[in-house]
C-alpha positions as a printed NumPy array, in Angstrom:
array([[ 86.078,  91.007, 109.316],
       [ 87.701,  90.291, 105.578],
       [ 91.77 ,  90.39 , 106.178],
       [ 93.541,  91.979, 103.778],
       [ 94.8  ,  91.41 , 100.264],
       [ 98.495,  91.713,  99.881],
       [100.038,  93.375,  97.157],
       [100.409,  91.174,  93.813],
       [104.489,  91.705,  94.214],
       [104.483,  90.582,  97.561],
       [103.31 ,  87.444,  97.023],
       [104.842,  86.424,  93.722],
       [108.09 ,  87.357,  95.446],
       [106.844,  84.489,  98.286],
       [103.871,  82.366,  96.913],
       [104.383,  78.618,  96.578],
       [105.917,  77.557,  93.707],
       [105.388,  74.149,  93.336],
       [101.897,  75.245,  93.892],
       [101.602,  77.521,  91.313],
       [103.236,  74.873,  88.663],
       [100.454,  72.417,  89.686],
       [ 98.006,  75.016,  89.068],
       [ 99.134,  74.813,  85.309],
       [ 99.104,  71.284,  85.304],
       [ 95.864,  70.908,  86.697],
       [ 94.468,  74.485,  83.526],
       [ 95.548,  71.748,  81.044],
       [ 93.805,  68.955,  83.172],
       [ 90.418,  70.762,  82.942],
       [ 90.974,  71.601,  79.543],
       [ 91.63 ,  68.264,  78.05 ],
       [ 88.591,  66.479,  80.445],
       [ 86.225,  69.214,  78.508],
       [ 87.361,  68.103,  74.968],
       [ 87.27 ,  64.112,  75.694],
       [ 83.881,  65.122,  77.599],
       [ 82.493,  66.373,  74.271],
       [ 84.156,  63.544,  72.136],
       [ 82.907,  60.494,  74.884],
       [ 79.57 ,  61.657,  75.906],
       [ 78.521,  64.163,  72.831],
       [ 74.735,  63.945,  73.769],
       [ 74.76 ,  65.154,  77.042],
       [ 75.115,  68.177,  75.666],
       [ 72.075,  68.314,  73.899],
       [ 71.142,  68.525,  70.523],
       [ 73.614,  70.352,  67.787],
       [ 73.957,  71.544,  64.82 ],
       [ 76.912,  71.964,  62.484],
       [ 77.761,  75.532,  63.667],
       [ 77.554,  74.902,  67.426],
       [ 79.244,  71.992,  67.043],
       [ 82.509,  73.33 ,  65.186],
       [ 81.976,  76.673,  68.084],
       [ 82.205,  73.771,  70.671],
       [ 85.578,  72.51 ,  69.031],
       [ 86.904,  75.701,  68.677],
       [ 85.764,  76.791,  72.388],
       [ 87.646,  73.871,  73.851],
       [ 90.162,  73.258,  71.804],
       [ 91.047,  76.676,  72.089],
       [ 91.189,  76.61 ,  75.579],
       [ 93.287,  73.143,  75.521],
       [ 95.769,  75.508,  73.355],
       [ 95.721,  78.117,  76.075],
       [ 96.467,  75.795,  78.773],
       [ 99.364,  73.992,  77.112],
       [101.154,  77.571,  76.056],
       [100.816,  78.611,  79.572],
       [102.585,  75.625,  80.705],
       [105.13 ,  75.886,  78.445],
       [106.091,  79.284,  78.744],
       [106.063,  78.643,  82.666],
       [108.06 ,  75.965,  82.269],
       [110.642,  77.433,  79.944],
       [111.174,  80.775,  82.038],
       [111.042,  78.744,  85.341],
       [108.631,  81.687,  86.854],
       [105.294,  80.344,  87.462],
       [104.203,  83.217,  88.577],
       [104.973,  85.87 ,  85.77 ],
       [101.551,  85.932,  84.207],
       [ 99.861,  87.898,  86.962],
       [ 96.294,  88.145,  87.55 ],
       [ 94.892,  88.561,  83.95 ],
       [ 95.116,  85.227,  83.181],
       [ 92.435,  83.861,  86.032],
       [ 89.936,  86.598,  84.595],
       [ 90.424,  84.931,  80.65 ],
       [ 89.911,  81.447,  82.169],
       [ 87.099,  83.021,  83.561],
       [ 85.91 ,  84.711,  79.968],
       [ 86.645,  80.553,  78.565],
       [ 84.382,  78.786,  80.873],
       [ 81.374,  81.259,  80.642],
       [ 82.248,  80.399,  76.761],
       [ 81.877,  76.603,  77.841],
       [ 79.22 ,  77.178,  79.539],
       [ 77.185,  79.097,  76.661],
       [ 77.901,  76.957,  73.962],
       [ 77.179,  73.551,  76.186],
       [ 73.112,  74.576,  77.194],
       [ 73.705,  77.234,  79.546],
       [ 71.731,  76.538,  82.58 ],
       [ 71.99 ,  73.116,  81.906],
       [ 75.64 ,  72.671,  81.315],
       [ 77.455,  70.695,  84.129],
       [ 81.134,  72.575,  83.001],
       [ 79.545,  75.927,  85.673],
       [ 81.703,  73.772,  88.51 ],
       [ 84.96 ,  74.905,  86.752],
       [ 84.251,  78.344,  88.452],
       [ 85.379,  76.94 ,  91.552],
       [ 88.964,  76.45 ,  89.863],
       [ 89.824,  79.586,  88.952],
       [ 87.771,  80.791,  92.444],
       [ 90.198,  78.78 ,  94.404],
       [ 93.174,  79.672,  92.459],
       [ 92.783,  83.777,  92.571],
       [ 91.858,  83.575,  96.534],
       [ 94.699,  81.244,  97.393],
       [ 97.497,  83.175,  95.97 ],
       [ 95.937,  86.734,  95.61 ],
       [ 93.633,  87.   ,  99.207],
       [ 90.312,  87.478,  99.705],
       [ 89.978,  90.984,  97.728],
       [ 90.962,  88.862,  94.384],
       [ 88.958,  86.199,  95.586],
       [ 85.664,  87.839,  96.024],
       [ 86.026,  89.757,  92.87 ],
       [ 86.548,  86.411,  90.759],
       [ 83.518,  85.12 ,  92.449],
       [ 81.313,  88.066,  91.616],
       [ 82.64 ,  88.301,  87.916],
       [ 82.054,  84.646,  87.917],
       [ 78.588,  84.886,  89.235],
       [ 77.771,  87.101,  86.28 ],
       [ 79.168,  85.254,  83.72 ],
       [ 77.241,  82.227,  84.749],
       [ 74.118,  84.497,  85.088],
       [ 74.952,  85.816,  81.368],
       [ 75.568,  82.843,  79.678],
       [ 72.331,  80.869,  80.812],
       [ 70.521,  84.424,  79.56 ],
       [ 72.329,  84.004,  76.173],
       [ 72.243,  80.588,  75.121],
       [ 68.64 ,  79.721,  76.724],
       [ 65.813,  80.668,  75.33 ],
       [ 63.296,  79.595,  78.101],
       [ 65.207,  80.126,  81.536],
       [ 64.363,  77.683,  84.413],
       [ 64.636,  80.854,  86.921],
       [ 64.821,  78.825,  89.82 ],
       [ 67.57 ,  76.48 ,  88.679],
       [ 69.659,  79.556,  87.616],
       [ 68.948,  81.085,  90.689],
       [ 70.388,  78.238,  92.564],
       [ 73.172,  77.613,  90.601],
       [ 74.188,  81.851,  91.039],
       [ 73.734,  81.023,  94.765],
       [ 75.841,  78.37 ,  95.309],
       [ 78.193,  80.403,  92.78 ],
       [ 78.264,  83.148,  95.159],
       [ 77.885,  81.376,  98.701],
       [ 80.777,  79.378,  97.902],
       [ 83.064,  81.659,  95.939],
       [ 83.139,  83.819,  98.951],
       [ 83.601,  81.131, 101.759],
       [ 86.749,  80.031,  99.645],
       [ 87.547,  83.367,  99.222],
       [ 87.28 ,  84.272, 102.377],
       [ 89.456,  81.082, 103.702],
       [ 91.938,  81.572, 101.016],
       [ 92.282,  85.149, 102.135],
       [ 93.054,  83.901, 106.15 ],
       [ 95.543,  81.755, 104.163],
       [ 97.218,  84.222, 102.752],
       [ 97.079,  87.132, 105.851],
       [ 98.697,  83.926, 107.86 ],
       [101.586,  83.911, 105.386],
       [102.658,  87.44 , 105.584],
       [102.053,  87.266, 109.187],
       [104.338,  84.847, 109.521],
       [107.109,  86.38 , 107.152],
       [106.649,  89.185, 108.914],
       [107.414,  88.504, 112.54 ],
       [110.797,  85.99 , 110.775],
       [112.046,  89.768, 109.498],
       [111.367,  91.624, 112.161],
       [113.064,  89.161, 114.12 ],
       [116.006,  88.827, 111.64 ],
       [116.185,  93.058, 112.089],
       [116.423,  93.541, 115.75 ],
       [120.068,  92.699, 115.829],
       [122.536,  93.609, 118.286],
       [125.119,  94.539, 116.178],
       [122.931,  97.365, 114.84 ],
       [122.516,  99.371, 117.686],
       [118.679,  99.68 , 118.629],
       [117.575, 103.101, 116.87 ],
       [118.507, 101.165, 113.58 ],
       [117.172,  98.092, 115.107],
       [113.288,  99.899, 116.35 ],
       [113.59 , 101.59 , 112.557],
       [113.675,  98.906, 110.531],
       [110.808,  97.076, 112.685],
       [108.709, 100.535, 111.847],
       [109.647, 100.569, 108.461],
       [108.453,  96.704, 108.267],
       [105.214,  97.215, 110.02 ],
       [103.95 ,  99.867, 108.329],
       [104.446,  98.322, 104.798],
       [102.608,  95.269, 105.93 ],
       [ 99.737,  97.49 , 106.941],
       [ 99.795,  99.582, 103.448],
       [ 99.673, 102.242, 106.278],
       [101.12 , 106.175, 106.027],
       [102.726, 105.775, 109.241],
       [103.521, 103.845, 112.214],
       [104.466, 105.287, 115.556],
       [106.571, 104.221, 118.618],
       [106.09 , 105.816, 122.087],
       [108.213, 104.85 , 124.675],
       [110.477, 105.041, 127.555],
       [112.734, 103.34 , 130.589],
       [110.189, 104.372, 133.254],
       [110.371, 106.554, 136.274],
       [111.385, 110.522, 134.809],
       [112.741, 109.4  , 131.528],
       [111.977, 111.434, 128.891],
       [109.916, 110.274, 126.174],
       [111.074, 109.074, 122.632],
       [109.126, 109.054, 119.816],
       [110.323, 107.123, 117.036],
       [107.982, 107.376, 113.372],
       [108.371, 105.802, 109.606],
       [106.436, 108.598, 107.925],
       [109.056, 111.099, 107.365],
       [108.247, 112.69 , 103.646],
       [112.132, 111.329, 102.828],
       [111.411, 107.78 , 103.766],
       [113.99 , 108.632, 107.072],
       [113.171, 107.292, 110.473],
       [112.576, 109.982, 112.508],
       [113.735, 110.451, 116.567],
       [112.507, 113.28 , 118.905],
       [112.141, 113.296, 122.905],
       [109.056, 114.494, 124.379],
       [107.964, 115.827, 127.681],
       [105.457, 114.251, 129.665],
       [102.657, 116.991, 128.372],
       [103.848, 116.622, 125.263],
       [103.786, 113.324, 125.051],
       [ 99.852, 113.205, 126.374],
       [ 97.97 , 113.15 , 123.214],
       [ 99.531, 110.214, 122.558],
       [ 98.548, 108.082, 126.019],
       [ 94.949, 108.93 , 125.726],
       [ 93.967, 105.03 , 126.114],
       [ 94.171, 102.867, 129.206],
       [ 97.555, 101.924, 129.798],
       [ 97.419,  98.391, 128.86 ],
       [ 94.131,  98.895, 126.047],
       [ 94.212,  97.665, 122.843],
       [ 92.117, 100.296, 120.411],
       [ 90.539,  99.948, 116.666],
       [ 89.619, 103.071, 115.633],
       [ 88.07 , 104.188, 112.255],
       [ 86.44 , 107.447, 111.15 ],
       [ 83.248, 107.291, 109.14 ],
       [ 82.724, 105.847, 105.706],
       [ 81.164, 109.521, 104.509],
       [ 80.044, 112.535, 106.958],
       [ 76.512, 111.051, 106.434],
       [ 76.766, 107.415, 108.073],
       [ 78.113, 108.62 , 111.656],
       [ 77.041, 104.821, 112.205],
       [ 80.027, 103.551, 110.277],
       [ 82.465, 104.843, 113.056],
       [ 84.959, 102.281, 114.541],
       [ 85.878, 102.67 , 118.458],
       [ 86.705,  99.56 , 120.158],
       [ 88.949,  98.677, 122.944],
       [ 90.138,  95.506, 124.498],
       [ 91.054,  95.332, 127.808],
       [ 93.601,  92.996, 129.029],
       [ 92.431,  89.601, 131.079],
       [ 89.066,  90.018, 128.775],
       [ 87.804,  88.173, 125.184],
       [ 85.307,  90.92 , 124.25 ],
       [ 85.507,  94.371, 122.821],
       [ 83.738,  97.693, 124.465],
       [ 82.881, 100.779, 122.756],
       [ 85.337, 103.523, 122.832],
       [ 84.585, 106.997, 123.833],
       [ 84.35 , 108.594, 119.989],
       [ 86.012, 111.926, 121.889],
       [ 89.256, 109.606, 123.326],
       [ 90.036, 108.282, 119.97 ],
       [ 88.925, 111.286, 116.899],
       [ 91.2  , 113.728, 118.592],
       [ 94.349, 111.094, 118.164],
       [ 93.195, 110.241, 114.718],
       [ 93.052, 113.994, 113.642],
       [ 96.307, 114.692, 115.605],
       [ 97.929, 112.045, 113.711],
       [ 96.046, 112.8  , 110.28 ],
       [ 94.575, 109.383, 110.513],
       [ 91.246, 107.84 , 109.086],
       [ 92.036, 104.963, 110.783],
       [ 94.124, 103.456, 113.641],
       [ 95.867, 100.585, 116.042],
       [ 97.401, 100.631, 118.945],
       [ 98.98 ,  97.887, 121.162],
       [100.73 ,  98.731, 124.299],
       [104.062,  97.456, 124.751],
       [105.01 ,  94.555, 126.727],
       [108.064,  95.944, 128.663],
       [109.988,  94.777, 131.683],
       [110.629,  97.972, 132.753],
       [109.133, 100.956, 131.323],
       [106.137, 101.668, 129.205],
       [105.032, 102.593, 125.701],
       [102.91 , 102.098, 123.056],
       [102.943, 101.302, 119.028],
       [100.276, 103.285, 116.586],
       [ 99.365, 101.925, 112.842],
       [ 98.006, 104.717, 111.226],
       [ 96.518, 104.975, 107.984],
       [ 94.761, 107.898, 105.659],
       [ 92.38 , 105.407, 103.809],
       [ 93.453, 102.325, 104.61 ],
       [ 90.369, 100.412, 107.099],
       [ 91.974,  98.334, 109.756],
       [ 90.089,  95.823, 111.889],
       [ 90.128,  94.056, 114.956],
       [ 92.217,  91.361, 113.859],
       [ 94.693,  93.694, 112.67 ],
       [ 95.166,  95.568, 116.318],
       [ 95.274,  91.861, 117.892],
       [ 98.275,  90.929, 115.526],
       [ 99.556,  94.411, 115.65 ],
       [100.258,  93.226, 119.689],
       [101.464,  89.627, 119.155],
       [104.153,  91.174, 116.793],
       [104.918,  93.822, 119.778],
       [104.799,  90.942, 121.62 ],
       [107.406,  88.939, 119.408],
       [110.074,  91.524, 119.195],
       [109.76 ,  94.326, 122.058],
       [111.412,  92.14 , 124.416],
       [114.329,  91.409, 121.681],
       [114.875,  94.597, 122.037],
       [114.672,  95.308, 125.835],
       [117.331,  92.614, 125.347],
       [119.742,  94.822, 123.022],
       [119.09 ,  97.699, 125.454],
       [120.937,  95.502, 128.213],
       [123.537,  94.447, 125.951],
       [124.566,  98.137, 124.647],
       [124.328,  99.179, 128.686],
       [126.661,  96.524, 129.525],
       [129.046,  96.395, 126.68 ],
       [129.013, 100.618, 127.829],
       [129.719,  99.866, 131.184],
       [132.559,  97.101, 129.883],
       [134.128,  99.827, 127.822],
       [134.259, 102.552, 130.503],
       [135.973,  99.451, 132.705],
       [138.142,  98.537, 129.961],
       [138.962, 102.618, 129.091],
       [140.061, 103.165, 132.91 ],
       [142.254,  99.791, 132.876],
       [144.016, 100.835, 129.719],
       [144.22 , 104.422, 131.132],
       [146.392, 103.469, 134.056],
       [148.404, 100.509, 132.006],
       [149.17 , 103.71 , 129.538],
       [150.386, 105.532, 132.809],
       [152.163, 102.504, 134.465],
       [153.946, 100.884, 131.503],
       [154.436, 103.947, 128.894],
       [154.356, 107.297, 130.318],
       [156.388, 106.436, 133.325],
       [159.543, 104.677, 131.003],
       [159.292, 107.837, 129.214],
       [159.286, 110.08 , 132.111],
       [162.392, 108.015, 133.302],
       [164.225, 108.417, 129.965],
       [163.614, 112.176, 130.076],
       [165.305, 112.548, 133.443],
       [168.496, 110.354, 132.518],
       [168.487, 112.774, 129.833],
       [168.671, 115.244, 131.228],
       [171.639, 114.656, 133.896],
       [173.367, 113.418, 130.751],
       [173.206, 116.935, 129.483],
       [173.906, 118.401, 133.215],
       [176.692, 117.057, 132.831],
       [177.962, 118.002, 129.747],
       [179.193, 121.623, 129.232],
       [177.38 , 123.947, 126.892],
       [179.942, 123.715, 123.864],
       [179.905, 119.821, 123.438],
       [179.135, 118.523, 120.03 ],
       [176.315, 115.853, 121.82 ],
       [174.585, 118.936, 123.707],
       [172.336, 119.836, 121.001],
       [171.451, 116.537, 120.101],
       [170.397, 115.667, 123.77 ],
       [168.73 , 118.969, 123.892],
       [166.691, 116.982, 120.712],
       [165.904, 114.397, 122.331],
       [164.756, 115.847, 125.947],
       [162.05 , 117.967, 123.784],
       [161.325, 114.834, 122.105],
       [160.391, 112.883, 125.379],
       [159.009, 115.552, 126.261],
       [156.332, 116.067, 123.416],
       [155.828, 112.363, 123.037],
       [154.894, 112.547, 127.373],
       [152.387, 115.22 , 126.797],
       [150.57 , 113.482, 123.835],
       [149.845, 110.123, 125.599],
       [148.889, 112.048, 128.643],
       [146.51 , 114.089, 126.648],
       [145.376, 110.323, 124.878],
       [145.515, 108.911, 128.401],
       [142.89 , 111.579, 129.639],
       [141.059, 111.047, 125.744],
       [140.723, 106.898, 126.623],
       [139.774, 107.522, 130.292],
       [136.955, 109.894, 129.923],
       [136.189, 108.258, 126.313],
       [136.095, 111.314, 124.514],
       [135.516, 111.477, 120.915],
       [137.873, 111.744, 118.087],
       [137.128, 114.361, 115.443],
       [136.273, 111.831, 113.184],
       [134.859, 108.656, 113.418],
       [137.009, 106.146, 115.069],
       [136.826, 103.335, 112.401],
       [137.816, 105.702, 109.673],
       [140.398, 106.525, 111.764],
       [141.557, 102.354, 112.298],
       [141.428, 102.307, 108.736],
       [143.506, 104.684, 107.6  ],
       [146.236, 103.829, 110.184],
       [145.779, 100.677, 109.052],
       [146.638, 101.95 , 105.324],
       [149.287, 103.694, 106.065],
       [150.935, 100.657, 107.644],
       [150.704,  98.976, 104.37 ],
       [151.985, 101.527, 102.425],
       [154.884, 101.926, 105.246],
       [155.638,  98.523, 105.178],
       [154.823,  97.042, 102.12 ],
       [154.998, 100.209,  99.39 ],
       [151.547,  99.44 ,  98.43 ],
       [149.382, 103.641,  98.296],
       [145.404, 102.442,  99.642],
       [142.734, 105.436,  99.553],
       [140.478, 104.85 , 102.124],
       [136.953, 107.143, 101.237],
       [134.154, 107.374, 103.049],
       [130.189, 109.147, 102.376],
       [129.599, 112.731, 104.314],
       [128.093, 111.62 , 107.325],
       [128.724, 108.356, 107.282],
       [127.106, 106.752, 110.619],
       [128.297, 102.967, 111.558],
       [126.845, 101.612, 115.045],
       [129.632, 100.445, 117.663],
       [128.355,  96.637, 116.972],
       [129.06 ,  96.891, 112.786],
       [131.637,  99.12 , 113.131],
       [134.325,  96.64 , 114.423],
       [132.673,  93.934, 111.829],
       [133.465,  96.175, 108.991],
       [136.996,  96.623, 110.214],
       [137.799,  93.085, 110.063],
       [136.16 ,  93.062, 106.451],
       [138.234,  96.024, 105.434],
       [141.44 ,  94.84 , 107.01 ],
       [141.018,  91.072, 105.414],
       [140.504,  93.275, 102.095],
       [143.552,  95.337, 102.483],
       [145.729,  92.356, 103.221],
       [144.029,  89.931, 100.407],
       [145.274,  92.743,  98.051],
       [149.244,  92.688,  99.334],
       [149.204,  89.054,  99.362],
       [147.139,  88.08 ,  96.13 ],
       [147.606,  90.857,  93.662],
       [151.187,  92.933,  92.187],
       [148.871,  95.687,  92.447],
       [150.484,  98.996,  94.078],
       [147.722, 100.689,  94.464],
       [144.231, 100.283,  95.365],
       [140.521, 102.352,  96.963],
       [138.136, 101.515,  99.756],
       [134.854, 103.385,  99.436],
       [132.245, 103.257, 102.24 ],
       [128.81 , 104.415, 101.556],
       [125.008, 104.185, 102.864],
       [122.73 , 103.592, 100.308],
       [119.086, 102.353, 100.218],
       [119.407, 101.445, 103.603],
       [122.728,  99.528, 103.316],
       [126.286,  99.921, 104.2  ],
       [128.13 ,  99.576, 100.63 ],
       [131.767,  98.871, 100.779],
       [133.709,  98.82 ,  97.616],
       [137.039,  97.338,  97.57 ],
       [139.324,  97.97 ,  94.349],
       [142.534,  97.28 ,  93.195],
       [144.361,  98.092,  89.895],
       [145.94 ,  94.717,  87.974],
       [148.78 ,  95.208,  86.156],
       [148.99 ,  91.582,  85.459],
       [146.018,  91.838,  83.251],
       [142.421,  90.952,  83.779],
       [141.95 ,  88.44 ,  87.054],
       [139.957,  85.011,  86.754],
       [137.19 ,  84.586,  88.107],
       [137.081,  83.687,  92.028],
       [135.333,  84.573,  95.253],
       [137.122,  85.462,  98.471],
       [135.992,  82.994, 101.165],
       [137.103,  84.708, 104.361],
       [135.036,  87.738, 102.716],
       [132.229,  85.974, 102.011],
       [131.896,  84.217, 105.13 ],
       [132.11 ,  87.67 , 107.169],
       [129.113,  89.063, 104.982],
       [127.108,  86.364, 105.179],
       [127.275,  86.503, 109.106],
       [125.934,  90.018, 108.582],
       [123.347,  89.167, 106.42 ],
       [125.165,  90.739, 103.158],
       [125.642,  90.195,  99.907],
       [129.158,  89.834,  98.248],
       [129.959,  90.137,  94.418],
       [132.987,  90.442,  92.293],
       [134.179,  92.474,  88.987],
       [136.656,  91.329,  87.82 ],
       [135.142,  92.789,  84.347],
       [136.534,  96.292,  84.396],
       [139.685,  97.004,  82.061],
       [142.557,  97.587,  84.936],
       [140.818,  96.878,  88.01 ],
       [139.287,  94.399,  90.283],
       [136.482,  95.309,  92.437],
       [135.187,  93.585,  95.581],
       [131.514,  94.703,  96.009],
       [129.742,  94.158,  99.674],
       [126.124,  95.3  , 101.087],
       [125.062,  94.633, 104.335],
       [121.866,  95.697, 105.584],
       [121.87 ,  98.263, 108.382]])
């Protein structure tokens, strides 16, 4: 089967650089070989007159003059790869020109069709590849039409074949090339994404969201549970918001979906038109086996339909315990066999990363309901029991006291006192040991307490803001603390400001934290905050500074969540 042709942005974002400037290099190479080839051997070219011999200098010198810009301009915008695909298809319009003007069938410049072949299917993919070849096919056929007068049909037809033959073998190779790139990008980011820190909803998201991009699919779902009478959970990418989306199924619910043999990898893909039934796709794969069987049309078209699908993959998941399985789906995309195989090896790669953060969040759970019933009874022990004591020597101090003293009210004061102060860390006692929830979420909560020790301490007013519905996993939430808490302090100790903001935001699938402080000393120098930057950097972020702003200083992190 032909892999597929990435998208030109993905792969000027990741293509080879110092391949691309050697493919200039090598455009001005050609160029200048043509132009000493018609000054060295001029009569290998056949006989010519005055006019086809200035349209030979203007052919190749023109094309000498095209090279050298292009070099230039890739040299002087250090981008070799801004000029996109248009330019392959004009050195594809100059060497049919070379080819014309040089005896058509019997020019020997047709072999620089093979550079501009090789280029296009080595840094586009095979769908680039095989159209260069085809357009290149035609403009050798053309040219020989055009400039010869009496066609040698059988050398032209050779020449078009090897053309063609070879065009799409390098095509075809340079397209493998390619598929093995992103392949391999891929499964480094989907590593890079299931991270304990981020919990692993955010962590089996992003791995969705990856996957189906790669594809160019509408959708990619996740099926899966712990075993035994766990519920189902169905995670899918193809919310109409761009949201990850989270439901739990019942077993009969859940059905449709587990159609296949447990452990069966399936290609599926509906007809080309209603007319060619033959063009249907149903394949499985069996595990322990090489080959592919037919799939019952009926097992697979009803899943497809469900799932508004012209095509499909599925790979079961390779979990210790439980079971599960991972759907590509697509409305027009065509996938193949090779995509379902690699569709498993990258289940393979990171399913059991994530079986990994499952054990992690159950133990650091289990830790914390340890750690809440120790702190419960130290609370108890070392607090509540002091307090209780105080309240009772209180209390005979007033006993003995008459009514009338001047001290009675005061004690009277502080009895109440004790006892509020007893009743609230009982009730935050109870809170720790049963781990219930605060009304708002506990690292807002840090944060501000942490502010208003600053201001308490140190007269310095901190606004800490956060987004509506701001959701931080356990893992980042104690991360950002430390970032925010290294940010409050860096102002006290660096700045005379008196005042500063912390904003915390999600935003294109980032955690945004903003950290700003007025400067009455005027405008601040240029700098960046090391202990900062280190922090984000261990998260993955990205850190930047404006210092810009009349008044204010800004601290700008993302980190990707």
């Amino acid at each position: 089967m032909m892999p597929h042709s990435p998208p030109a942005a993905t792969l000027q974002a990741g293509g080879d650089a110092v391949g691309a400037s050697m493919v200039f290099v090598m455009r001005l190479l050609l160029a200048l070989t043509g132009l000493l080839t018609r000054w060295v051997a001029p009569g290998d070219l056949g006989n010519r007159d005055g006019v086809r011999t200035l349209l030979d200098a203007l052919i190749f010198g023109g094309y000498l003059l095209h090279a050298l810009a292009l070099l230039l301009a890739a040299r002087r915008y250090r981008n070799p790869f801004w000029h996109g695909k248009l330019v392959y298809w004009i050195d594809l319009g100059w060497f049919a020109l070379m080819v014309y003007c040089t005896g058509g069938g019997n020019s020997f410049f047709y072999p620089f069709f093979f550079f501009v072949i090789l280029t296009a299917s080595f840094q586009w993919g095979f769908d680039e590849g095989a159209r260069i070849t085809l357009g290149a096919t035609g403009a050798l056929t053309a040219a020989t039409w055009l400039a010869d007068s009496q066609i040698n049909h059988g050398h032209l037809l050779l020449r078009t074949a090897f053309v063609l033959a070879l065009g799409y073998m390098i095509a075809y190779w340079g397209g493998l090339g390619v598929a093995q790139r992103r392949r391999l990008s891929l499964l480094r980011d989907v590593s890079q994404l299931a991270n304990p820190r981020f919990g692993v909803d955010q962590s089996i998201a992003a791995m969705l969201r990856q996957t189906r991009d790669f594809y160019h699919a509408s959708n990619c779902v996740l099926l899966m549970r712990d075993g035994g009478e766990a519920p189902w959970q169905l995670h899918s990418s193809g919310a109409p918001d761009g949201r990850p989306a989270l439901a739990r199924l019942s077993e009969s619910a859940a059905a449709p979906l587990l159609a296949f043999a447990p452990q069966a990898l399936v290609q599926y893909a509906a007809a080309l038109h209603p007319r060619l039934a033959r063009t249907v796709e149903s394949r499985q794969r069996l595990p322990g086996e090489t080959r592919w069987r037919p799939l019952p049309r009926e097992t697979a078209a009803p899943l497809a339909e469900l799932l508004d699908a012209g095509s499909l993959i599925s790979a079961p998941l390779p979990l210790r315990k439980g079971e599960g399985r991972i759907y590509v789906v697509a409305a027009r995309q065509r996938f193949s066999r090779n995509d379902a195989v690699f569709l498993q090896q990258l289940a393979a790669q990171v399913f059991p990363v994530i079986e990994n953060i499952v054990l992690l969040d159950r133990l650091a759970s289990d830790a914390a309901f340890r750690e809440r019933q120790k702190i419960a009874r130290d609370l108890h022990d070392t607090t509540i029991q002091p307090y209780i004591g105080l309240r009772h020597g209180i209390s005979a101090l007033r006993q003995s006291l008459q009514s009338d003293h001047p001290l009675a009210a005061e004690l009277d004061k502080l009895i109440d006192m004790a006892t509020e102060v007893i009743g609230d860390m009982r009730q935050f006692a109870r809170n720790v040991r049963n781990g219930a929830a605060q009304t708002e979420a506990e690292l807002l909560v840090a944060l501000r307490r942490q502010a208003q020790q600053v201001q308490q301490f140190y007269d310095i007013q901190i606004v800490i803001e956060a987004q509506e519905g701001l959701s931080i996993s356990d893992r980042l939430a104690a991360e950002v603390f430390q970032i925010v808490n290294e940010g409050m302090h860096n102002i006290r100790k660096h700045t005379r400001a008196r005042s500063g903001k912390i904003s915390l935001s999600n935003a294109d699938g980032q955690l945004r934290i903003r950290i700003e402080n007025e400067t009455p000393e005027g405008p601040a120098t240029a700098f960046l905050p090391g202990s900062l930057a280190e922090r984000t950097a261990a998260l993955g972020g990205t850190i930047t500074v404006d210092c810009a702003t009349q008044g204010t200083t800004a601290i700008r992190i993302a980190i990707p969540v």
